[in-house]
C-alpha positions as CSV (number, residue, x, y, z in Angstrom):
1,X,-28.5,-22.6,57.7
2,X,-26.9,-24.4,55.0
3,X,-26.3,-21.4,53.0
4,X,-24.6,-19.4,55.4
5,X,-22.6,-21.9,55.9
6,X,-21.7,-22.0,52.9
7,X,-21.3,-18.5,52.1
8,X,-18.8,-18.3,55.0
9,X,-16.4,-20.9,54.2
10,X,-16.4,-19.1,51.0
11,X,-15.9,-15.7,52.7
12,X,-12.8,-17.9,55.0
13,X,-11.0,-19.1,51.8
14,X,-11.5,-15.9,49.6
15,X,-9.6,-14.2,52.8
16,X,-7.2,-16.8,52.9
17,X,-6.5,-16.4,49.4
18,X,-6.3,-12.7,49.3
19,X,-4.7,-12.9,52.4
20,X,-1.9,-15.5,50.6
21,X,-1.5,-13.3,47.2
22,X,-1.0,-10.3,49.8
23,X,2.1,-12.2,51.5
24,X,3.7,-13.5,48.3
25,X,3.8,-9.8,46.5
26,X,5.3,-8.4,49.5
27,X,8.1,-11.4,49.6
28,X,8.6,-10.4,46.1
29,X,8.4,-6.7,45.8
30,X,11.9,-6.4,46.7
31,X,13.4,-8.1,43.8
32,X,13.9,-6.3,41.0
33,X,14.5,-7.6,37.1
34,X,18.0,-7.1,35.3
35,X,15.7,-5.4,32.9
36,X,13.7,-2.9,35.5
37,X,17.0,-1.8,36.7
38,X,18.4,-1.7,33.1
39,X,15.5,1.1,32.4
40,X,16.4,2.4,35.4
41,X,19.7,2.7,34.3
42,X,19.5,4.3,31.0
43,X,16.9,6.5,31.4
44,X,18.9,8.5,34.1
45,X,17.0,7.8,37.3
46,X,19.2,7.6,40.3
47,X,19.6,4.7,42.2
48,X,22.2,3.6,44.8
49,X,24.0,0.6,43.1
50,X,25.2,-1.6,46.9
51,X,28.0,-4.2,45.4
52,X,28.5,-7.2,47.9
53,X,30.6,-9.4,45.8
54,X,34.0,-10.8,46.8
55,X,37.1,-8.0,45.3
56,X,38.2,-10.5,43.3
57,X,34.6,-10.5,41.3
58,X,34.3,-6.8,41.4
59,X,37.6,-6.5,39.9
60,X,36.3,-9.3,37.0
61,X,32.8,-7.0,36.2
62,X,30.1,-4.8,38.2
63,X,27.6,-2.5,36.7
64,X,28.9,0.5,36.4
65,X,28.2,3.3,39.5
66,X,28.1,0.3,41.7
67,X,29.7,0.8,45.5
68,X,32.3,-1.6,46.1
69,X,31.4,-3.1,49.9
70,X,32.8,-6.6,49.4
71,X,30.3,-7.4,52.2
72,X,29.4,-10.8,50.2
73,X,27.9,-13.4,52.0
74,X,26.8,-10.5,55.0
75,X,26.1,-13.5,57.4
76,X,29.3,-12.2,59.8
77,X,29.1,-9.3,61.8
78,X,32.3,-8.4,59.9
79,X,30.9,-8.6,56.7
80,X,27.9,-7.0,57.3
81,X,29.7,-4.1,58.7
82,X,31.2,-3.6,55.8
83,X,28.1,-1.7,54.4
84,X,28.2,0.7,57.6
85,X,29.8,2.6,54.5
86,X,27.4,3.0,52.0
87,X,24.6,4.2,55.3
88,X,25.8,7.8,54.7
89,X,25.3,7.9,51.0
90,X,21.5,6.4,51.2
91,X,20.5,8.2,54.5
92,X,21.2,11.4,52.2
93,X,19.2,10.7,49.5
94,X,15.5,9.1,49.0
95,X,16.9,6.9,45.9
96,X,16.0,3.0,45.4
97,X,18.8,0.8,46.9
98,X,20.0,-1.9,44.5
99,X,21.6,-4.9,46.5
100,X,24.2,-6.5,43.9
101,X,25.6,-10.3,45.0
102,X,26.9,-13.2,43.0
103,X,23.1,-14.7,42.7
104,X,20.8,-12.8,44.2
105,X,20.4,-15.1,47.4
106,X,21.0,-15.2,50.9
107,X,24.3,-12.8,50.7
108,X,21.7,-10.0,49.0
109,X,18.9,-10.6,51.7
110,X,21.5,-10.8,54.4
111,X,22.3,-7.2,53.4
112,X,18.9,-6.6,52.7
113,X,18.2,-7.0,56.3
114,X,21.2,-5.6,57.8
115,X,20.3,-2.7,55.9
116,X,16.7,-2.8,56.8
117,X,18.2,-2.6,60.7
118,X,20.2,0.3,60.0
119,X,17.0,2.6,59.2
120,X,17.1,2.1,55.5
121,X,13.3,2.0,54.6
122,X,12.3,-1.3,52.9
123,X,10.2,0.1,50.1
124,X,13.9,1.8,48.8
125,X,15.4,-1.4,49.3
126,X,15.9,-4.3,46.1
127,X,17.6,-7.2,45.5
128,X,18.9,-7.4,42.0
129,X,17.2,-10.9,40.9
130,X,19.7,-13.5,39.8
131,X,22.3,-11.3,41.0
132,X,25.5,-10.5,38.8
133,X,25.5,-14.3,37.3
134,X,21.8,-13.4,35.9
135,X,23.3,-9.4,34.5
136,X,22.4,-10.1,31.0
137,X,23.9,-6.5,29.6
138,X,27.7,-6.3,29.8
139,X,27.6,-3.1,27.8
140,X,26.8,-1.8,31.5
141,X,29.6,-3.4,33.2
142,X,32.5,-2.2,33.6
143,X,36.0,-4.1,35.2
144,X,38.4,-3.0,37.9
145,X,38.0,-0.9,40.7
């Protein structure tokens, strides 16, 4: 009697933490690395660049290719309406979606989510980690509009 006990409080917290290490790989799967999307970059595969940021820090430096939505922080409906006009450029393509923001925070999963209501599968969405203040290669920036 003891053992089975045993065995199935072992069996309950191996679940538990498979079941835990499940949850955190999906809360982070949609965070890509500068340096993931840097490959990504150079090696030619496409990829839908979605720049939140205010003008003013677009103007200053964006990764080049990057859509200009100033939707940045997405948490009006205002703002997040500004990305109605990047939905037809994804919907015609199966490419990832790269969300761009200042940091990488709550303006990127705002849009994240927005995006994810619109249709946008969330295995092509990303959010760039660290966001443009984390962009560690300016030789892929490029200033102005």
């Amino acid at each position: 009697m003891f053992k089975a006990k045993t065995l199935g409080l072992k069996l309950v917290f191996s679940l538990v933490f498979l079941f835990s290490a499940v949850l955190l790989y999906a809360s982070q799967n949609n965070m890509i690395k500068p340096e993931e999307l840097k490959n990504w970059l150079t090696s030619g595969k496409k990829v839908i660049l979605v720049d939140i940021q205010p003008h003013e820090d677009f103007v200053k430096g964006h990764i080049k290719g990057s859509i200009e939505t100033n939707a940045f922080p997405a948490s009006k409906d205002e703002e997040r309406k500004r990305l109605d006009k990047v939905l037809p450029i994804i919907q015609k393509s199966n490419d990832p979606v790269v969300i761009i923001c200042p940091r990488g925070r709550s303006g990127a999963k705002n849009s994240y989510d927005y995006l994810k209501s619109k249709g946008v599968p969330e295995n092509r969405l990303y959010i760039l980690e660290g966001g443009m203040a984390g962009w560690p290669y300016p030789e892929l920036l490029e200033k102005g509009k």
